[in-house]
N, C-alpha and C positions, 0 to 999 in steps of 0.2 A: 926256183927262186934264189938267187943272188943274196945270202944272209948278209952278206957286212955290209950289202949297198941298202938295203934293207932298214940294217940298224943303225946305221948314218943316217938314211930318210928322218930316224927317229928320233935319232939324238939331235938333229936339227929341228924339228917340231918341237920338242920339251923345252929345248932352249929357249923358246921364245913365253916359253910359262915365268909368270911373276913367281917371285921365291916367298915361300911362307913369311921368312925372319920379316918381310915389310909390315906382317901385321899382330907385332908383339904387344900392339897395346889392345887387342881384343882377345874373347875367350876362344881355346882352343876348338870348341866348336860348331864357331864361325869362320878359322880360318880357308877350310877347303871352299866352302862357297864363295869365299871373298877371290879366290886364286883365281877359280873358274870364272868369275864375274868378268875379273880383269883384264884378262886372258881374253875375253870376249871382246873386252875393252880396245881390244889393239887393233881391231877390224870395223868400230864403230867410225861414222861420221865427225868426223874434226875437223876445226881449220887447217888442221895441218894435211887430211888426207883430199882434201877438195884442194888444197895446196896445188901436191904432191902431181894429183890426177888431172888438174887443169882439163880444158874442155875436153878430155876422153871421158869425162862422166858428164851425165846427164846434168843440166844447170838444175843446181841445191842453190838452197839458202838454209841457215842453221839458224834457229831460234831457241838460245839457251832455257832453260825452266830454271828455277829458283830454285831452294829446299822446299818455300812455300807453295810454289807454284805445282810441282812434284805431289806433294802431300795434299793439298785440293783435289789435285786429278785423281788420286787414287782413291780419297772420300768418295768423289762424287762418284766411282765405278760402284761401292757397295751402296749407296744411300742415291741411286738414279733419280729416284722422286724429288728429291730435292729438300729432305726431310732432314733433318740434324745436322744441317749445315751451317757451319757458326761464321761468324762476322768474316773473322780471319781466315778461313776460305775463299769466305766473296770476296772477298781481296785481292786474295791473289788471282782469282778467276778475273777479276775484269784488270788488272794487269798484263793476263798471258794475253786476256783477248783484243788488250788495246796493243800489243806487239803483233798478235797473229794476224790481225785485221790489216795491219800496214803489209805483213810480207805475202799474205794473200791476194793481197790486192796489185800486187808487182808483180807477183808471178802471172795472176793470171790476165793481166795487159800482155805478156808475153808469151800466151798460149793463143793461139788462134779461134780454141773454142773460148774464151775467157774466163777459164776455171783452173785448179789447181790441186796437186795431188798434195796429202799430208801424212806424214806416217811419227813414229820416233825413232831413236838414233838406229835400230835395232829392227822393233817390229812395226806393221801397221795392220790398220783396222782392220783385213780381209775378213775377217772372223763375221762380223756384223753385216757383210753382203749375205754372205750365204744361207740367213735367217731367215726363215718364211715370212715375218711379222717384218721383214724391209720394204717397205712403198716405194723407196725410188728405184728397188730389183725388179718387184712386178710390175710397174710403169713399163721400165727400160724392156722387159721380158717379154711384157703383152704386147708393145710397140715393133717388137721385133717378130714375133709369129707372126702380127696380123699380115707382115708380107708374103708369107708362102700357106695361108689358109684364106685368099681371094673365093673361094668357090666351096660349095657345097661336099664336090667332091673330096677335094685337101681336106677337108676340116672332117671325114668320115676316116681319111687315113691317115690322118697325126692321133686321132682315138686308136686307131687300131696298133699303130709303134708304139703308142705309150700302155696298151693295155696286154700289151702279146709279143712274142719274139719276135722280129722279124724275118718273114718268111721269102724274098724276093729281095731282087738287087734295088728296085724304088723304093723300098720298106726302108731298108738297110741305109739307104743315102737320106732318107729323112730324118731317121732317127741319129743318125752322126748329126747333122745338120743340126736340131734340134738342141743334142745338147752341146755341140759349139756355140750357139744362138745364146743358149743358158751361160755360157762362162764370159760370153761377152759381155753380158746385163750385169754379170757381177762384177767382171771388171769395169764397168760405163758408173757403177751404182758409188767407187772410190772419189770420184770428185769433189770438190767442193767449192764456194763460192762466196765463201767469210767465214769470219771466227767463231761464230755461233754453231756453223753447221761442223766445224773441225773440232770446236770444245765435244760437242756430239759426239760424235764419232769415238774420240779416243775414250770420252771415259765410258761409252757402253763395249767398247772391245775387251776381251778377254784375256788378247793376245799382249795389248797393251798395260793393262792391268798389270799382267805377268812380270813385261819389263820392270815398270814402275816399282813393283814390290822388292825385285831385287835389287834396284837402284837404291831402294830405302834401307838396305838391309839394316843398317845400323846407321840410324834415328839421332841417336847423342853425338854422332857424328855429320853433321849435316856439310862440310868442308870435303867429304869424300863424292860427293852427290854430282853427278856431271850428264846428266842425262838433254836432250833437246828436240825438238820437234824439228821437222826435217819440212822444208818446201821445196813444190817444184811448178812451175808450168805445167799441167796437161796434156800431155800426149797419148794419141793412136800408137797403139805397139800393132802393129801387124802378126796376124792370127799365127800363132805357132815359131814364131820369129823370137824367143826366148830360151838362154842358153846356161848352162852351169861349165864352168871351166873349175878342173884342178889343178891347182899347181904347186909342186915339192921341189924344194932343192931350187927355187929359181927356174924352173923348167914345167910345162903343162904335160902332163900325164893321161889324164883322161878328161873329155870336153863331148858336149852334145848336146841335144835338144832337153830343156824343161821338161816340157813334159812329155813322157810316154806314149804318146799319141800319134797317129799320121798324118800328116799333113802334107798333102799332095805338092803343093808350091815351094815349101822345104827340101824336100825329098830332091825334087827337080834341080835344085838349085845348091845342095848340100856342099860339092867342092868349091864353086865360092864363098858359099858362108863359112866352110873352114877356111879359106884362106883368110878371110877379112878379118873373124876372130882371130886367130892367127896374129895376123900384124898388127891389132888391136893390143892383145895383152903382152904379146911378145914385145913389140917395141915403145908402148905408147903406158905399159903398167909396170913391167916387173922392174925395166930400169929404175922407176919413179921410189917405186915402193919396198923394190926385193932386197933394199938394205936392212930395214927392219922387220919385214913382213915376209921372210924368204919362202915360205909353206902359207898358203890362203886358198879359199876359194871367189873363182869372179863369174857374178852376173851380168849377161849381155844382154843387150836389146835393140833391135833393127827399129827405126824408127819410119812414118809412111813416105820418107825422102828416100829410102834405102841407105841410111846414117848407122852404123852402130855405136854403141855406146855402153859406156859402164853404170851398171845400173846401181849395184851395191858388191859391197867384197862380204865373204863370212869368212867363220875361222874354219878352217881346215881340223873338221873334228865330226865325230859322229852325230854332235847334234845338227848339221849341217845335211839336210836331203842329201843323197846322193843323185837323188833324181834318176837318169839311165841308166844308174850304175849303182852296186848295193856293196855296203859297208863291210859285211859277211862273207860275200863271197869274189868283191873287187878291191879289195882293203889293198892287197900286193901291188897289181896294176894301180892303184890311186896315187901308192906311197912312190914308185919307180921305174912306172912304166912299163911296157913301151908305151910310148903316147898312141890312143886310142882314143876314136870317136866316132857316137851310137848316134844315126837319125832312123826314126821308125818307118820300114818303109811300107810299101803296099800289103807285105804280105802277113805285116802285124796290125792290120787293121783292126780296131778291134770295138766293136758300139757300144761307145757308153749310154748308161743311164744315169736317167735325172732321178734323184734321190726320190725316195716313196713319197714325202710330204708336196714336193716339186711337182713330181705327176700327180696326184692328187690336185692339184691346183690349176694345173693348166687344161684337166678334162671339166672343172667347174669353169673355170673361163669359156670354156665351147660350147657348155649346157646353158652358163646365161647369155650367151650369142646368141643361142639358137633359139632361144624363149625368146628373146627379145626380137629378134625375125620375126618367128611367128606374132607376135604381138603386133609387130607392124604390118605383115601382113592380114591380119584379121581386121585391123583399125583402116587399114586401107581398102578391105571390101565392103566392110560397112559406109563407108565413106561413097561408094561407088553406088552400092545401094541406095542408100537415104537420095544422093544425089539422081537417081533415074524412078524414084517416085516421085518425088518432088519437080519434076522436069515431067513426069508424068500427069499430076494431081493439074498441075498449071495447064497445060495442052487441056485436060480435059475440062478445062474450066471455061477454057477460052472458044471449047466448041460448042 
């Protein structure tokens, strides 16, 4: 390792940390959180970075919160019921929602499915797909098995991949299937379609909550408070078509697929898509943004035009996934290279499972399938029955 290129990486990273002395009018210990906040802050959604990025990011619209509108959301994440919610909440709540309605509604004239993704400056709701007790997952989930369980037989061995290893290369391809099938429904389950189902959303998320709290950190300060709901049109992201770039010093370091996973049509296709990322960030980001933003990390997204685009930046820091690449033991290569990039290929194939609660759910989906089958099957012999005595009873009447 190269120490002074190293420790230049670093001293250019620190540089871009807010300085304590900005927060002498608070108690000394709030100012470290307030640093980190800020700092965070540099990589958030602004006018100025939807500016900056002009159509290499995906079309946003910002819809500012209020202090009030901020402090409603975060009530209503603790008090879900609807329970001790005073005047000046509803207020603000049917204020955000007479703003969200309008920009929801724009977005998703401009989405082909006519829906709209919603998140905050920062994070969004995933948190609330992945809950068993989500209707529009198991909708989207059941609607998606019912295609590769047509027969008797599929539906004998999607029991058997979810109940047991898989022992054979058909096993093995169904259960991958399976639960790509699963992370599509949770991604499908993100849309929305007005302000009501967006109010939803954010204040039952976790993730959301989380922001919001620290957006509020300091309350008597409500002039600090800059938080916004983020909109977009709806898009198809193509399976596996999702990408983490780092980049230090002005330069990409390390770059690769989201997620850990294989994906055959990636793989296949992997030195195009590094090139296209490539002249994505290299020419179309870091000029834009690498004056203030010299160390960030960038999210990509292939869209189903084969378009990329920029999905969102973080800041270049541990709380930041590394995704293909781990903080511990890639930290050097992240800070300085050499520019390196991971796509997972055939031989790290590896079969996920659907969490315990997940399978648990989708073998009671197949038992009330199959009860219900048979249900109709048996109503259907009776039916056949009753019908050839009575076809019977008549002939003998008539002889």
């Amino acid at each position: 390792m190269d120490t002074t290129e190293y420790q230049e990486a670093r001293k250019v990273l620190m540089s871009m940390m807010p300085s304590p002395d900005k927060y002498s009018f608070v108690s000394n210990d709030l100012v470290s959180g307030l640093v980190k906040r800020d700092f965070k802050w540099l990589f958030a959604f602004s006018p100025e970075l939807i500016e900056e990025l002009g159509d290499a990011l995906l079309p946003t619209t910002l819809v500012p919160l209020t202090f009030a509108e901020g402090m409603a959301l975060k009530f209503c994440h603790t008090e879900i019921d609807g329970s001790g919610i005073t005047t000046e909440h509803r207020k603000a709540m049917e204020s955000l929602s007479k703003k969200l309605e309008k920009e929801i509604s724009n977005a998703s004239a401009r989405s082909q499915y006519n829906r709209a993704f919603i998140k905050l400056s920062f994070m969004s709701p995933k948190d609330i797909a992945i809950r068993l007790s989500n209707p529009v997952v198991q909708q989207n989930f059941r609607t998606r098995i019912e295609k590769f369980t047509q027969t008797p037989e599929s539906k004998v061995l999607l029991r058997r991949v979810i109940t047991s290893p898989p022992t054979n290369q058909q096993e093995r391809e169904l259960s991958i299937l399976l639960y790509r099938t699963w992370l599509d429904s949770l991604y499908a389950s993100l849309s929305v379609t007005n302000a009501k189902e967006a109010i939803s959303s954010l204040c039952r998320s976790s993730r959301c909550f989380e922001e919001l709290n620290e957006a509020l950190m300091i309350p008597q300060h409500p002039e600090l408070f800059r938080t916004c709901v983020v909109v977009r049109p709806w898009i198809t992201i193509r399976a596996g078509f999702e990408f983490r770039v780092f980049v230090s010093r002005g330069k990409i370091t390390c770059a690769g697929q989201y997620e850990p996973v294989y994906y055959p049509e990636v793989w296949e296709k992997r030195d195009w898509v590094r090139e296209k990322i490539k002249e994505l960030v290299e020419e179309r980001v870091i000029p834009k943004v690498g004056h203030r933003l010299p160390s960030l990390v960038v999210d990509v997204v292939m869209d189903e035009r084969e378009t990329f685009f920029v999905c969102e930046i973080n800041p270049f820091a541990t709380s930041t996934s590394g995704s293909m690449f781990k903080w511990d033991t890639d930290k050097v290569a992240m800070m300085i290279g050499p520019e390196t990039w991971r796509f997972p290929g055939p031989e790290e194939e590896k079969v996920q499972e659907l969490p315990n609660e997940w399978k648990k759910w989708v073998l009671e989906e197949l038992e009330e399938e199959g009860i219900s089958a048979t249900r109709a099957v048996v109503i259907l012999t009776l039916v056949v029955a009753i019908g050839a005595a009575y076809y019977y009873m008549t002939s003998e009447k008539k002889q």
